[in-house]
C-alpha positions as CSV (number, residue, x, y, z in Angstrom):
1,X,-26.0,-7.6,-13.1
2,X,-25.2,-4.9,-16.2
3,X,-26.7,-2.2,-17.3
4,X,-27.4,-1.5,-21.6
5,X,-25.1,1.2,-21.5
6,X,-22.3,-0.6,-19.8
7,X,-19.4,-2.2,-22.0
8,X,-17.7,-5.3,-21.0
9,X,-14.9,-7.3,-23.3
10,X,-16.5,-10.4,-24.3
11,X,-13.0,-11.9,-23.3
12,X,-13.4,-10.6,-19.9
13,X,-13.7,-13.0,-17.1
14,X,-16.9,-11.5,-15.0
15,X,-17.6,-13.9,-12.0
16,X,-20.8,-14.2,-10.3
17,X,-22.6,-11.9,-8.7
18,X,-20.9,-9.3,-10.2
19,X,-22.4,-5.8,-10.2
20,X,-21.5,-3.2,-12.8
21,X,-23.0,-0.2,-12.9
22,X,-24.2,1.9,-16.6
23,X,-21.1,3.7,-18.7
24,X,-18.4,1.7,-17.1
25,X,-16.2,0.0,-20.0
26,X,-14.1,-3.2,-19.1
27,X,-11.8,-4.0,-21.8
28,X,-10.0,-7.6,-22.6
29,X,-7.7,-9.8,-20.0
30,X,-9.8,-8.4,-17.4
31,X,-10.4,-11.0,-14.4
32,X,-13.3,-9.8,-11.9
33,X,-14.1,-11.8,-8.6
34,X,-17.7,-13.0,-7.4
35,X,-19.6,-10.4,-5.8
36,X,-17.8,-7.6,-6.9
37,X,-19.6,-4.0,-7.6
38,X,-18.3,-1.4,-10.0
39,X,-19.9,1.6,-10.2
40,X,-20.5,3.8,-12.8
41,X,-17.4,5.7,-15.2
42,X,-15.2,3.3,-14.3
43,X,-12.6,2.2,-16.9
44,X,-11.1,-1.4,-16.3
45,X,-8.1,-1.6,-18.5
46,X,-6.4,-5.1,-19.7
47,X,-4.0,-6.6,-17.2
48,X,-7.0,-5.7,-13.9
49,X,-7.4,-9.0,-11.9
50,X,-10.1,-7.7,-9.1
51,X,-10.9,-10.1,-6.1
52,X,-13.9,-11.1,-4.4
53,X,-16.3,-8.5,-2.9
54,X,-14.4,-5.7,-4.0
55,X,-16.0,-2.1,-4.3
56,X,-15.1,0.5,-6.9
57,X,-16.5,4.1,-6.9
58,X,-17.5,5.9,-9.7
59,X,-14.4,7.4,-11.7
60,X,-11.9,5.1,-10.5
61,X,-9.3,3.9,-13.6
62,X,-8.0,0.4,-13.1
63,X,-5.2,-1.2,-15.1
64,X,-4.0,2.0,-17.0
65,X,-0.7,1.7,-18.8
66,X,2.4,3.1,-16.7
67,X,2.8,6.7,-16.3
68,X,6.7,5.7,-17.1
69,X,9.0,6.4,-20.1
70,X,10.7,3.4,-20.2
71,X,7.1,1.2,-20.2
72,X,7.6,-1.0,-23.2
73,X,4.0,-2.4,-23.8
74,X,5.1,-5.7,-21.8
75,X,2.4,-7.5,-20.1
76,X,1.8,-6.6,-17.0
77,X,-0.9,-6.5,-14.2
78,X,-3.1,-4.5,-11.4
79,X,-3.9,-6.6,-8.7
80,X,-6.9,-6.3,-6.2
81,X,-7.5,-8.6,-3.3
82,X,-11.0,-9.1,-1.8
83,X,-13.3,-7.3,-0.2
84,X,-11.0,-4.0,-1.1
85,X,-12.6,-1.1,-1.5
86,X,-11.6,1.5,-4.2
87,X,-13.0,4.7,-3.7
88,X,-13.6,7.7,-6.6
89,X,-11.5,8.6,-8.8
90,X,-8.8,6.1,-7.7
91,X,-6.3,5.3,-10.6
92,X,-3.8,2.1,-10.1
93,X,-1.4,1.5,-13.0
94,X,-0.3,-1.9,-13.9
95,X,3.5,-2.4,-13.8
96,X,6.0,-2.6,-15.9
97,X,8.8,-5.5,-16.6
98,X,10.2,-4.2,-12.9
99,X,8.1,-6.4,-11.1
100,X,5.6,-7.5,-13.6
101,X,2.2,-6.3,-11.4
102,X,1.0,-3.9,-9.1
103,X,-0.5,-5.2,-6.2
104,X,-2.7,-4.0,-3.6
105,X,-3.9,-6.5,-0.6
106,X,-6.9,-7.8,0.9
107,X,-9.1,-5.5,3.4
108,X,-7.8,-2.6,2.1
109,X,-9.8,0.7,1.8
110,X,-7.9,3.5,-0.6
111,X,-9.7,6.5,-0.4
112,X,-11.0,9.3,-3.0
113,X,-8.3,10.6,-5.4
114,X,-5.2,8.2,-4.3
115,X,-2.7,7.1,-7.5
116,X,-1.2,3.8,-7.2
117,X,1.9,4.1,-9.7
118,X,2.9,0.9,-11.3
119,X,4.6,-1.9,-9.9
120,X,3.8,-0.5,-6.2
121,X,2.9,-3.2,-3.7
122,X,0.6,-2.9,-1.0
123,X,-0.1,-5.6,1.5
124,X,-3.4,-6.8,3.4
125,X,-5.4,-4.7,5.8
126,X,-4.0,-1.2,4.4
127,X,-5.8,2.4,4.8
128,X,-4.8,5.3,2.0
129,X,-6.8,8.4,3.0
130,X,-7.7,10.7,0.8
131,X,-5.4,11.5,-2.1
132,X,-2.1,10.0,-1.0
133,X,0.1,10.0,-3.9
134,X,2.4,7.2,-4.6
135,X,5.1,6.8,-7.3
136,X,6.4,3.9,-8.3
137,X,7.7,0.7,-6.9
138,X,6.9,1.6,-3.2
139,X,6.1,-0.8,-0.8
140,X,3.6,-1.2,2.0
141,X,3.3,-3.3,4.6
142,X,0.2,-4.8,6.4
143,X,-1.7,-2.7,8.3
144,X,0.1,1.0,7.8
145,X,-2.4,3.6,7.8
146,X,-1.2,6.7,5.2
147,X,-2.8,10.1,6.0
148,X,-4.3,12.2,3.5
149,X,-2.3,14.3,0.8
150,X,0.9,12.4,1.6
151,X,3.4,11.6,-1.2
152,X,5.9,9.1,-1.5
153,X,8.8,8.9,-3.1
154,X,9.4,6.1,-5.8
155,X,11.1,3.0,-4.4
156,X,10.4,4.3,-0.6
157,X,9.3,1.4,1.7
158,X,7.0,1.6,4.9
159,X,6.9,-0.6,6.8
160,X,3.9,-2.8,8.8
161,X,1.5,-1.4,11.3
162,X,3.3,2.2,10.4
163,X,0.5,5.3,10.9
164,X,1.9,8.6,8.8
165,X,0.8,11.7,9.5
166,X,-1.4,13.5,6.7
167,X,0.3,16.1,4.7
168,X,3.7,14.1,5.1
169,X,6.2,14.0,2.3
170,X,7.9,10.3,2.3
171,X,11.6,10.5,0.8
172,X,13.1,8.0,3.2
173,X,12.2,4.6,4.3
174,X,9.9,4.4,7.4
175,X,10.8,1.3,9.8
176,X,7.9,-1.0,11.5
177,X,5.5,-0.3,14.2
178,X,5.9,3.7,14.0
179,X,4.3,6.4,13.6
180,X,6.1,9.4,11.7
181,X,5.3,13.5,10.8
182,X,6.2,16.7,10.3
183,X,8.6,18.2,8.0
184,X,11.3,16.3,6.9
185,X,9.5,13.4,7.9
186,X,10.2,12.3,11.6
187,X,10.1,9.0,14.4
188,X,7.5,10.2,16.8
189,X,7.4,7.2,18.5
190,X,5.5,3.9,17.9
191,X,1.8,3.1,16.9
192,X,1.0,1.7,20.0
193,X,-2.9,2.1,19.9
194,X,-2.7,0.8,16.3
195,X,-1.0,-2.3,18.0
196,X,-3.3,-2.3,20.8
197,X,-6.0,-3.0,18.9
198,X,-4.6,-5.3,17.1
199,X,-3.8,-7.6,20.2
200,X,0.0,-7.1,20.3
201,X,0.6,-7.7,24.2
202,X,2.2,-5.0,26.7
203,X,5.4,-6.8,26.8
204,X,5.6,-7.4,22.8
205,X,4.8,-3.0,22.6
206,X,7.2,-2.2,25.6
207,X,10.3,-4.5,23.5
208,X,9.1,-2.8,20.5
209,X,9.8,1.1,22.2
210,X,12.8,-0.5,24.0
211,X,14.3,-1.1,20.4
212,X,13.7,2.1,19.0
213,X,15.3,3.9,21.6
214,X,18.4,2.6,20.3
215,X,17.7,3.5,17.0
216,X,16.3,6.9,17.7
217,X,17.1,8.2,21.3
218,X,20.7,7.0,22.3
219,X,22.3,8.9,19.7
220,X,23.6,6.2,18.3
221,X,24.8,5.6,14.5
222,X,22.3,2.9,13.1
223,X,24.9,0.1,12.6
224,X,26.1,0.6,16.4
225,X,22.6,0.6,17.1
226,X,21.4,-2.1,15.9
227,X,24.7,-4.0,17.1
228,X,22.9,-3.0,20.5
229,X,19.9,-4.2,20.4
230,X,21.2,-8.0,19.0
231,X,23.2,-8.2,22.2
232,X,20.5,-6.4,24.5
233,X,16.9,-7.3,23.3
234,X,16.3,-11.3,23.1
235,X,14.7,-12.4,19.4
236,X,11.5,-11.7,18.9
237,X,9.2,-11.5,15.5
238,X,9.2,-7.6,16.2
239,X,13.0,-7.6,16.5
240,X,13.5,-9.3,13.6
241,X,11.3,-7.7,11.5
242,X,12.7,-4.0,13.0
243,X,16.4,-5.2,12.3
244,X,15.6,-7.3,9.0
245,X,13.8,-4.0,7.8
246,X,16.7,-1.2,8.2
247,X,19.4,-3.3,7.1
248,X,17.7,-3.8,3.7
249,X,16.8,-0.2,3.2
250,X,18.6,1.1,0.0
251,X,17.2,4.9,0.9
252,X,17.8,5.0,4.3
253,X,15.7,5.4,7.3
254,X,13.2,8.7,8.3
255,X,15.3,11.0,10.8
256,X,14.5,10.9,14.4
């Protein structure tokens, strides 16, 4: 369904179902999934591909050239997965020849007044609250939950099932399965009710706070660290990912 005073591309891709609300504009090499609703003042700009049953606020801008210097006018994309939900006044800039697309996941909800920079990738099942800031070419993993008014560093990388306290400012990379505050951003342990409720078992938790005493309580260096935990802790998914994690951080780890 459209409204008279909505204005849509006639080279636009609209699937079915799709909702758009009056004095929203979608331009050209826009791709929108079935079911989708758009409210109203929402600019689509080329290079958007929004799934299924995805939800955008009034005000959000989607697609927006990067706010970059060295953006050359290549094409480039904004990615939405379904059944996202884009709150007001989002904006989400495509990428550049970096990484060719932004990207954020499924099942995600991004809250009022977050930026998306370009080429920033954000996995399934992801919570931004309320005007988290993100520069470019960060990385998310599934299921992190980013508290309000947090900004993050361009190329920083956080990890899965991370929670971040709101208010935090993000300069280093934070590791897997942790949750992280105050000021310079800081391990305060792991996001075990996060976990919890997403059916890791007691044993799988306790290995996963068994490893991060190494890294963070021991005092340690990380390489002896993690040295340690490949001859201590026997191979796990959660290992792996922990270990696989710091070793390729270019930035570094958050403090302990």
């Amino acid at each position: 369904m459209t409204y008279p005073l909505t204005h849509i591309d006639p080279s636009a891709k609209i699937g079915q179902n799709v909702t758009i609300d009056p004095f929203t504009m979608i331009h050209g090499d826009v791709e929108i999934g079935d079911g989708t609703w758009i409210g109203s003042n929402v600019t689509i700009f080329p290079g958007a591909r929004i799934g299924k049953n995805v939800r955008i606020f009034p005000g959000a801008v989607i697609s927006a050239i990067p706010q970059d210097l060295k953006f050359g006018g290549e094409k480039t994309t904004a990615e939405i997965g379904d059944n996202t939900t884009i709150r007001e006044c989002v904006t989400i800039n495509r990428g550049t020849v970096d990484k060719d697309r932004t990207v954020v996941g499924k099942n995600c909800l991004i809250m009022a007044y977050v930026h998306i920079a370009h080429d920033c990738q954000i996995a399934d099942n992801c919570i931004l609250a309320n005007s988290v800031q993100m520069a470019g070419h960060v990385t998310v993993g599934e299921y992190a939950i980013i508290g309000g008014s947090t900004a993050i560093h361009q190329f920083a990388s956080i990890g899965k099932h991370v929670m971040i306290s709101g208010g935090s400012l993000v300069r280093k990379d934070v590791p897997p399965y942790t949750k992280s505050g105050r000021e310079p951003l800081t391990y305060a342990g792991i996001n075990s009710v996060g976990l919890r409720r997403r059916n890791f078992t007691d044993e799988q938790i306790a290995d996963i706070q068994e490893i991060y005493r190494y890294v963070y309580q021991k005092g340690l260096n990380i390489q002896t660290a993690l040295s340690e935990i490949e001859e201590q802790i026997s191979p796990s998914s959660e290992r792996d990912e922990i270990l696989s994690f710091i070793r390729s951080s270019e930035r570094g780890i958050m403090k302990g």
